[in-house]
PyMOL Python script that loads the backbone (N, CA, C, O; Angstrom):
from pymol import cmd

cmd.read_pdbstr("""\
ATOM      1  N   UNK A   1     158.431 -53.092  97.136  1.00  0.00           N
ATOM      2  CA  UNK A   1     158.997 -53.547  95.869  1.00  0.00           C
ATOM      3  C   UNK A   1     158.994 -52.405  94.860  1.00  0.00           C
ATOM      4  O   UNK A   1     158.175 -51.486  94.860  1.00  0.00           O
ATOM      5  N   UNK A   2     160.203 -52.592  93.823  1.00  0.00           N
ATOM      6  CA  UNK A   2     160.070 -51.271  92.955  1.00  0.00           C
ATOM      7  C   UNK A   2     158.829 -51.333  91.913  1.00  0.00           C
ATOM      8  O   UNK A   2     158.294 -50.321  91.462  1.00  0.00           O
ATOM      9  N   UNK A   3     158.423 -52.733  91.576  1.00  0.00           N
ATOM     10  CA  UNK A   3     157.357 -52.578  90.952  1.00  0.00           C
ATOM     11  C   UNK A   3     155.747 -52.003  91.783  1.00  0.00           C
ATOM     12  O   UNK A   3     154.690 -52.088  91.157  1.00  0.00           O
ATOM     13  N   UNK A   4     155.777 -51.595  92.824  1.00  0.00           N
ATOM     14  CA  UNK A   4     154.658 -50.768  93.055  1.00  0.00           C
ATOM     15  C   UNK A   4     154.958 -49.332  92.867  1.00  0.00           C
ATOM     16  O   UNK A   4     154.082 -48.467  92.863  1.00  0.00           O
ATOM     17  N   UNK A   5     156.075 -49.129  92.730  1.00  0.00           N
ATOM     18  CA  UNK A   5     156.747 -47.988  92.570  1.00  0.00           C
ATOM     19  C   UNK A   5     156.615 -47.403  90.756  1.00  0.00           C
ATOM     20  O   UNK A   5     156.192 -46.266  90.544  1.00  0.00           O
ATOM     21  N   UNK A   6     156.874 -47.982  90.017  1.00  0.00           N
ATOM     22  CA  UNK A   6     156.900 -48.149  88.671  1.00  0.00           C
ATOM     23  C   UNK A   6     156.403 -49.331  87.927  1.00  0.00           C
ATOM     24  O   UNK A   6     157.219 -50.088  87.401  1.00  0.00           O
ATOM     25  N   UNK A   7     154.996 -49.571  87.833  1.00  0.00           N
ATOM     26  CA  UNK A   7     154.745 -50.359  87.467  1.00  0.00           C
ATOM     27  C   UNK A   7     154.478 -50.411  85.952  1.00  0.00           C
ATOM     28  O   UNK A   7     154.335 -51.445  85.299  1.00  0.00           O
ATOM     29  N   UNK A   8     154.430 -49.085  85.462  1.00  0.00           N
ATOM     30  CA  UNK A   8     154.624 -49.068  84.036  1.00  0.00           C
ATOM     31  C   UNK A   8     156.262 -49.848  83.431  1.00  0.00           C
ATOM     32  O   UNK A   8     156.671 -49.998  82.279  1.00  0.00           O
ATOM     33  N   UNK A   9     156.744 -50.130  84.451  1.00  0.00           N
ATOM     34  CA  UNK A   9     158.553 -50.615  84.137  1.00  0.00           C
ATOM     35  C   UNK A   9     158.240 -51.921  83.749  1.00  0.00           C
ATOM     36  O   UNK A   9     159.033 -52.505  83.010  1.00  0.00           O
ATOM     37  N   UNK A  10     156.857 -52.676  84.253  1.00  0.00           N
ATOM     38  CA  UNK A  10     156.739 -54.146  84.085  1.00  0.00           C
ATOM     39  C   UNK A  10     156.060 -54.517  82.982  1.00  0.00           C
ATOM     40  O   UNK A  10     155.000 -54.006  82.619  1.00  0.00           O
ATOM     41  N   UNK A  11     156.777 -55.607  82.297  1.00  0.00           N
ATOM     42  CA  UNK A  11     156.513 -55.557  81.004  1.00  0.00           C
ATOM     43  C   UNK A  11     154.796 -56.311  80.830  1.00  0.00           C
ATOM     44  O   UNK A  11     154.907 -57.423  81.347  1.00  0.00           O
ATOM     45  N   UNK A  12     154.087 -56.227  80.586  1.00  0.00           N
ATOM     46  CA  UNK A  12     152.417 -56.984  80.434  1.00  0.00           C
ATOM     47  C   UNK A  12     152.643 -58.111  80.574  1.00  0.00           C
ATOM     48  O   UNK A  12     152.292 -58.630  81.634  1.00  0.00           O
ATOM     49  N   UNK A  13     153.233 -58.816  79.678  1.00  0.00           N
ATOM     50  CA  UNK A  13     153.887 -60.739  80.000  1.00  0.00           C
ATOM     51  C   UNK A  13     153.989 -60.367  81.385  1.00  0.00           C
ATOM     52  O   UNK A  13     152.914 -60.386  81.985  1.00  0.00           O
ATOM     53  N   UNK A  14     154.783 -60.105  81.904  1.00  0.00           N
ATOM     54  CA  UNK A  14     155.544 -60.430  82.802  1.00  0.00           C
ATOM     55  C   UNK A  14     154.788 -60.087  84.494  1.00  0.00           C
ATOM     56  O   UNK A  14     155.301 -60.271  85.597  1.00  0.00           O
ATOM     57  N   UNK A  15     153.591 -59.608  84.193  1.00  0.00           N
ATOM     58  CA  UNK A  15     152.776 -58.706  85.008  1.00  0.00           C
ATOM     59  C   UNK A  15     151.603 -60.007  84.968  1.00  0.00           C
ATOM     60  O   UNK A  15     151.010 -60.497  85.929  1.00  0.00           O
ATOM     61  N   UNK A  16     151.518 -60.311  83.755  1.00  0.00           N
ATOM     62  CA  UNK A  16     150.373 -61.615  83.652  1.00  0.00           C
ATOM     63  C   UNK A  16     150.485 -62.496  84.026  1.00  0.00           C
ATOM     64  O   UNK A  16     149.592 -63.224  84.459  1.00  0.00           O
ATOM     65  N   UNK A  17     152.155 -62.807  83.953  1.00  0.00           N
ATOM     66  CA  UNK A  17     152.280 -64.142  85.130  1.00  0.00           C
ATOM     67  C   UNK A  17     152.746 -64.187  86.396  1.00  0.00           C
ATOM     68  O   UNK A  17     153.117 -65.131  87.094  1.00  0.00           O
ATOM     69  N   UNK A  18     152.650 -62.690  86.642  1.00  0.00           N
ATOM     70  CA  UNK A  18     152.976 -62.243  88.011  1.00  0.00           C
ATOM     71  C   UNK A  18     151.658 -62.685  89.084  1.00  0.00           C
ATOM     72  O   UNK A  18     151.490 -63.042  90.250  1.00  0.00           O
ATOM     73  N   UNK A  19     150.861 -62.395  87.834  1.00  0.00           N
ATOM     74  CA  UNK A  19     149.286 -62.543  88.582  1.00  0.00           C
ATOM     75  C   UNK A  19     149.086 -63.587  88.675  1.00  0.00           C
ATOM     76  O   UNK A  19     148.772 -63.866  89.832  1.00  0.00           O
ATOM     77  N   UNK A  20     149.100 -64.871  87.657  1.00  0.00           N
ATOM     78  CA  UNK A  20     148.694 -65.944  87.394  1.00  0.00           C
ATOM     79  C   UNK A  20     149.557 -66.623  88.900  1.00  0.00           C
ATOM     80  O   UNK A  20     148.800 -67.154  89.712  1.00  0.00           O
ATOM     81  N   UNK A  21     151.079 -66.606  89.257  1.00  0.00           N
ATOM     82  CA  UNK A  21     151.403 -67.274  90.181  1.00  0.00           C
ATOM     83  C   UNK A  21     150.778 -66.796  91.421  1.00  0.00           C
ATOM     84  O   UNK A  21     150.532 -67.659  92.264  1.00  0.00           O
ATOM     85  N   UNK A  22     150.471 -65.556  91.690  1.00  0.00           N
ATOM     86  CA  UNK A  22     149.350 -64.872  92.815  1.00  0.00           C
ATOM     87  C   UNK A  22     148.197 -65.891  93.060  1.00  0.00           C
ATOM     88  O   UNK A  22     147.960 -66.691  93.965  1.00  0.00           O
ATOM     89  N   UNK A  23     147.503 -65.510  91.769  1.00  0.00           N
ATOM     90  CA  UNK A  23     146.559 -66.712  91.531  1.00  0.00           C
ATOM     91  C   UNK A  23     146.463 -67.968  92.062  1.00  0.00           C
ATOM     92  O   UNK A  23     145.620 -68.273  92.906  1.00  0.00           O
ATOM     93  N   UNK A  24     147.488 -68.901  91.498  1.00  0.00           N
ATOM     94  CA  UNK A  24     147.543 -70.054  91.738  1.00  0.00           C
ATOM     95  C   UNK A  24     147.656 -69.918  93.613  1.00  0.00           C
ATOM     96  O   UNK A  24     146.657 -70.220  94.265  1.00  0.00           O
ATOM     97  N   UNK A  25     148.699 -69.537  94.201  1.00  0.00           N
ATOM     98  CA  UNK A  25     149.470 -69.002  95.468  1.00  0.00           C
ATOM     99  C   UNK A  25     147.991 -68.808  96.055  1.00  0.00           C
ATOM    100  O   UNK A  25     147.582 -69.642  96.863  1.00  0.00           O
ATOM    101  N   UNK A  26     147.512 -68.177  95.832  1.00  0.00           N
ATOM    102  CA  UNK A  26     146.039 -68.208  96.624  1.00  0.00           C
ATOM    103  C   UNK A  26     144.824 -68.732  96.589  1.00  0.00           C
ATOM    104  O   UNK A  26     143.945 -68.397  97.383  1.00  0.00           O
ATOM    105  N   UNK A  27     144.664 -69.613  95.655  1.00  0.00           N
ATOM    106  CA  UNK A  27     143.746 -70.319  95.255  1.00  0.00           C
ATOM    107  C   UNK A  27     144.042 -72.079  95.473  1.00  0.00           C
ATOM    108  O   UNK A  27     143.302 -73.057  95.583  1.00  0.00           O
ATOM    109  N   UNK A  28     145.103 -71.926  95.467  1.00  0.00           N
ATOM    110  CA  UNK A  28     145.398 -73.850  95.975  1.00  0.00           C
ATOM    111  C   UNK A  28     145.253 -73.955  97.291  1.00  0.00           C
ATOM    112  O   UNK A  28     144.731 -75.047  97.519  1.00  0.00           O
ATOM    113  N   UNK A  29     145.443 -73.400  98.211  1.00  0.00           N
ATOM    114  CA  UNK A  29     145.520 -73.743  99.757  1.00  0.00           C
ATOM    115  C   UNK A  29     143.894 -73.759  99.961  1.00  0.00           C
ATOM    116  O   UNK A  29     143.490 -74.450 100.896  1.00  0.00           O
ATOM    117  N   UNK A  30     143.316 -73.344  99.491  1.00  0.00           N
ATOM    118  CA  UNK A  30     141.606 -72.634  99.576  1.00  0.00           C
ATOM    119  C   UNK A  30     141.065 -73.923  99.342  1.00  0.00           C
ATOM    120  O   UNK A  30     140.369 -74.629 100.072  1.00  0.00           O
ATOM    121  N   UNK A  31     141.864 -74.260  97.258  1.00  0.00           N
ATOM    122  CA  UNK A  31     140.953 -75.379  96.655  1.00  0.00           C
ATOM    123  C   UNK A  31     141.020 -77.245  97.875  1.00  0.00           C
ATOM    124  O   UNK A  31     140.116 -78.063  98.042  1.00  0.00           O
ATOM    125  N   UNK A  32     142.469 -77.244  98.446  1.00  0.00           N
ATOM    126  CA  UNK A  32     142.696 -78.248  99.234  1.00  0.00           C
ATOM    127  C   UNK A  32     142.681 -78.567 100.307  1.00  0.00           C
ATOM    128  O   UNK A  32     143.218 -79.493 100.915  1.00  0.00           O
ATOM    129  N   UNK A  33     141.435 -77.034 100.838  1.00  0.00           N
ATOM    130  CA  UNK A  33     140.856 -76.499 102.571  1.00  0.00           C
ATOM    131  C   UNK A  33     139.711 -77.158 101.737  1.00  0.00           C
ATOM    132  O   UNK A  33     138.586 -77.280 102.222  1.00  0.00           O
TER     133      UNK A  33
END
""", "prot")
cmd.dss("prot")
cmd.show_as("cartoon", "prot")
cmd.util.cbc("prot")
cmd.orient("prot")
């Protein structure tokens, strides 16, 4: 992806909820194991 490439290109918002859906994405299958 180009954002590992340039990740200064990604705006902070947009990086925070990049994480947050990561987050969720890996943490629900876990919380409902």
């Amino acid at each position: 992806m180009l954002g590992d490439k340039t990740p200064v290109l990604i705006p902070p918002l947009q990086r925070v909820d990049a994480e947050a859906r990561a987050d969720k994405t890996v943490h629900i299958p876990f919380d409902k194991a």
